[in-house]
C-alpha positions as CSV (number, residue, x, y, z in Angstrom):
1,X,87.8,73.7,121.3
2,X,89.2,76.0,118.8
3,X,87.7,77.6,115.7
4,X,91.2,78.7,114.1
5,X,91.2,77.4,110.7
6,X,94.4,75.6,109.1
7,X,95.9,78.9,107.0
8,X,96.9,78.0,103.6
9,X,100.4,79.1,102.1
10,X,100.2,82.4,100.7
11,X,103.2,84.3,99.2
12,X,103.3,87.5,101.3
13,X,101.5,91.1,99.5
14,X,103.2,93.8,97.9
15,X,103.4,96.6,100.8
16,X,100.8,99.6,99.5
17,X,101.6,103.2,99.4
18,X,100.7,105.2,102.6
19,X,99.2,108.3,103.6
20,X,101.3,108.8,106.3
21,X,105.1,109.3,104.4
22,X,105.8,112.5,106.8
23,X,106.4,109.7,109.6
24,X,109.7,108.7,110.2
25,X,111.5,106.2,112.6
26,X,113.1,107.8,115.2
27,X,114.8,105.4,118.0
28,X,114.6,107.5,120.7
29,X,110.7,107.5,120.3
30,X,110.2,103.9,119.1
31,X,109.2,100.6,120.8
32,X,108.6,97.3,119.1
33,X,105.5,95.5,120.0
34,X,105.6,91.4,119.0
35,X,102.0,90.8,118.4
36,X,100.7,87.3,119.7
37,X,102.9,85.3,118.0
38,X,102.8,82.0,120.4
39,X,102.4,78.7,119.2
40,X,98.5,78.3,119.3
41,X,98.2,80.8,117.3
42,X,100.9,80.0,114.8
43,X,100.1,76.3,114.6
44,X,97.5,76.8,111.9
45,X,100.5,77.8,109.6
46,X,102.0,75.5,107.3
47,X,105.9,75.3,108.9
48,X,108.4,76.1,106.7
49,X,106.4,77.9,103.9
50,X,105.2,81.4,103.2
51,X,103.9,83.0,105.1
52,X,104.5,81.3,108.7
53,X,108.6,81.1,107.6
54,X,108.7,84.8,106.5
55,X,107.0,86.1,109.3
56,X,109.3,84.5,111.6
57,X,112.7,85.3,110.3
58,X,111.6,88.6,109.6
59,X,109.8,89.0,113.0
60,X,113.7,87.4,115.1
61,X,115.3,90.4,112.7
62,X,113.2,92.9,114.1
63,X,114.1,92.2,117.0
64,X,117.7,91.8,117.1
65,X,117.8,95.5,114.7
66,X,116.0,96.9,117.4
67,X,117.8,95.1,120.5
68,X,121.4,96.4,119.2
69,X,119.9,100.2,119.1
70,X,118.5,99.5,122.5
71,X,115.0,99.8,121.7
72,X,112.5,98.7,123.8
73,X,110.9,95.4,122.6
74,X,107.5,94.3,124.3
75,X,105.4,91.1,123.5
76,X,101.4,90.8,123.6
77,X,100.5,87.3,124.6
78,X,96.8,86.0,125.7
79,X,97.1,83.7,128.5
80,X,96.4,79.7,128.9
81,X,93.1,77.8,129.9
82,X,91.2,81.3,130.1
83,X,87.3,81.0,131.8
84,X,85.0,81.6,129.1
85,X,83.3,84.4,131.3
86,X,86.5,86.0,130.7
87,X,86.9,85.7,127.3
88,X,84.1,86.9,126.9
89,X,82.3,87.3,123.1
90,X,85.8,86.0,121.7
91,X,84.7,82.3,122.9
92,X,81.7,82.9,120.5
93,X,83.8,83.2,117.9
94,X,86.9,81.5,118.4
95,X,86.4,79.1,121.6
96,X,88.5,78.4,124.4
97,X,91.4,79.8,122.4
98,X,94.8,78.7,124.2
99,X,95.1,76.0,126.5
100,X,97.1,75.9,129.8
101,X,99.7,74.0,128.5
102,X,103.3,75.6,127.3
103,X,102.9,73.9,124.3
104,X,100.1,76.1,123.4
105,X,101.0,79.8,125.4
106,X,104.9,79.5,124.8
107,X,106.4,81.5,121.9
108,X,108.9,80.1,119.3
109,X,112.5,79.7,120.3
110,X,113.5,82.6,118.0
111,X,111.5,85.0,119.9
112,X,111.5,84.1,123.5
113,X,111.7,87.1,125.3
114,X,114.9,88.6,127.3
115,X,114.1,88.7,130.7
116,X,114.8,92.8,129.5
117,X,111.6,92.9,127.7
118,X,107.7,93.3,128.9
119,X,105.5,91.2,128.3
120,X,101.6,92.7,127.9
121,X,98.8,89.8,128.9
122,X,96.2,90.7,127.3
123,X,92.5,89.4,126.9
124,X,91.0,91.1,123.7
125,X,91.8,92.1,120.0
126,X,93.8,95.1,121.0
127,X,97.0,95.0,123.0
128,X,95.7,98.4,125.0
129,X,92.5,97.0,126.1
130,X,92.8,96.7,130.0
131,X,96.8,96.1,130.0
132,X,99.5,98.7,130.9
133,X,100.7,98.6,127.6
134,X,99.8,102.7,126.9
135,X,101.6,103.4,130.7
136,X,104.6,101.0,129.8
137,X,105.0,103.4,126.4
138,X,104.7,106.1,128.3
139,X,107.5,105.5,131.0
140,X,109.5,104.8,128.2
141,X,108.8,107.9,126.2
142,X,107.5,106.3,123.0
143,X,105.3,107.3,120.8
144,X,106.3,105.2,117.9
145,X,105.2,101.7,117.8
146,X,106.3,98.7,115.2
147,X,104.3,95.9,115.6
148,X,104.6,92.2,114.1
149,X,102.7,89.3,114.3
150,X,99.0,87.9,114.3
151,X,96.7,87.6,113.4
152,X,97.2,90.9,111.0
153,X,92.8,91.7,110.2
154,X,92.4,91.0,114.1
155,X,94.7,92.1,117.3
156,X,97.2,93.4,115.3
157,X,94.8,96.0,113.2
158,X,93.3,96.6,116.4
159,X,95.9,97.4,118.4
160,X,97.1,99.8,115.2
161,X,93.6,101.5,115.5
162,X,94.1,101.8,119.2
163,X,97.2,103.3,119.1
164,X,96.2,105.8,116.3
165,X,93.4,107.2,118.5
166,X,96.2,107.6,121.4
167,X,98.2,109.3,119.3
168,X,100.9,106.9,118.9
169,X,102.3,106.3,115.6
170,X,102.0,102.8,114.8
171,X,104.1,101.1,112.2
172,X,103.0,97.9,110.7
173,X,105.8,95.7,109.2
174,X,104.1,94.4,106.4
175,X,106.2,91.4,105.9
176,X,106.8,90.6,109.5
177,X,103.0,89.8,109.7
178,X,100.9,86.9,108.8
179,X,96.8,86.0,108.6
180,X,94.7,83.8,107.8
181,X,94.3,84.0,104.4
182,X,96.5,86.1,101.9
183,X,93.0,88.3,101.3
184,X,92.7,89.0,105.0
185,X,96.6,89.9,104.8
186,X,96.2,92.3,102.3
187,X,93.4,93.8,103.1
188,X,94.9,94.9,106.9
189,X,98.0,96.4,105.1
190,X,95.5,98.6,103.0
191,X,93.2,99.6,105.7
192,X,96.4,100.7,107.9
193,X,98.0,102.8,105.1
194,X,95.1,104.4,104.0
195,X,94.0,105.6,107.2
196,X,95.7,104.8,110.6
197,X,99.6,104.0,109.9
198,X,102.6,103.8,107.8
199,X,103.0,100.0,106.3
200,X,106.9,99.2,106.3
201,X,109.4,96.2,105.5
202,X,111.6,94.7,107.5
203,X,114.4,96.1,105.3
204,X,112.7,99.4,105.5
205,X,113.3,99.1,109.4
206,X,116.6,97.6,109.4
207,X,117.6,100.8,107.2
208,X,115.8,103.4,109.6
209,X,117.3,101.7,112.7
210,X,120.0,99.7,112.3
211,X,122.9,101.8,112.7
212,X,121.2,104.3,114.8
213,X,121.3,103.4,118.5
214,X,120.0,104.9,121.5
215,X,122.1,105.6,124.7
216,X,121.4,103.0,127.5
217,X,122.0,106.1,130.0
């Protein structure tokens, strides 16, 4: 049983201002994290409307800007047919959540992962919380994170909180994310700018990294 709710179209929020502007991409310090976006989660969207169709061509971008500056790119996915014990309080609130079956814990053919990027399984809101996802940014020597995805009020704002209090810059794309209502959207980007992150475009990004690459050696 799930307790996602079908997500209305929404067009997607202007990005607010920040209090963070000091911050700036760097490639040799950045990752990009791709937030939960498998087809459970995404199946509440309307397909082919705002905001599931922005969020994904703006989420395949992302990746690609970041794959030709040889970036490191990292997924967050929850896993299938999870025992409620170990969902723990989520069940409460959302149910079983995904269900062991690829149609359910696969991701979208635009973003299925290169067998060059790491994959986080995680079990709660934020991406850090009992995964290696802090050691894997470590090894790599970031302390810069852009994150996309879902759901933007839930895992992703936690997982911006979470890397805030490690001291890793996180960088929301605000138009490479999507939530369940535009209000919920909205109300993430403000809550990251004012406090915990910078909130970017995808064009923002693009610009910062695009022609900026990082030696493979």
């Amino acid at each position: 049983m799930s307790f996602l709710p079908a997500v209305p179209s929404y067009p997607l929020p202007h990005l607010p201002a920040d209090a963070f502007p000091d911050w700036s991409l760097d490639p040799r310090r950045t990752a990009l994290l791709i937030h939960d976006m498998q087809n459970y989660y995404l199946r509440p969207f309307a397909p082919a409307a705002s905001p599931l169709a922005d969020l994904l061509a703006n989420a395949a971008a992302l990746r690609e800007t970041c794959v030709e500056a040889n970036i490191p790119v990292l997924y967050s996915v929850q896993p299938g047919g999870q025992d409620p014990d170990e969902r723990g309080l989520l069940t409460d609130r959302w149910g079983n959540g995904p269900g062991p079956d690829p149609a359910d814990t696969d991701l979208p053919p635009v973003l299925i992962p290169n067998p060059s990027d790491r994959v986080i399984i995680k079990s709660r809101y934020s991406a850090f919380h009992n995964t290696n996802l802090d050691e894997a940014l470590t090894h790599l020597d970031c302390d810069q994170l852009l994150i996309c995805g879902v759901y933007a009020h839930i895992g992703v704002l936690a997982t911006v909180l979470d890397a805030f209090m490690r001291d890793i810059q996180p960088f929301v794309i605000g138009d490479a994310i999507a939530d369940l209502s535009a209000h919920h959207h909205a109300m993430a980007l403000n809550y990251v700018a004012s406090c915990c992150g910078r909130v970017v475009s995808t064009s923002q990004v693009k610009g910062a990294l695009g022609t900026r690459t990082v030696p493979t050696s």
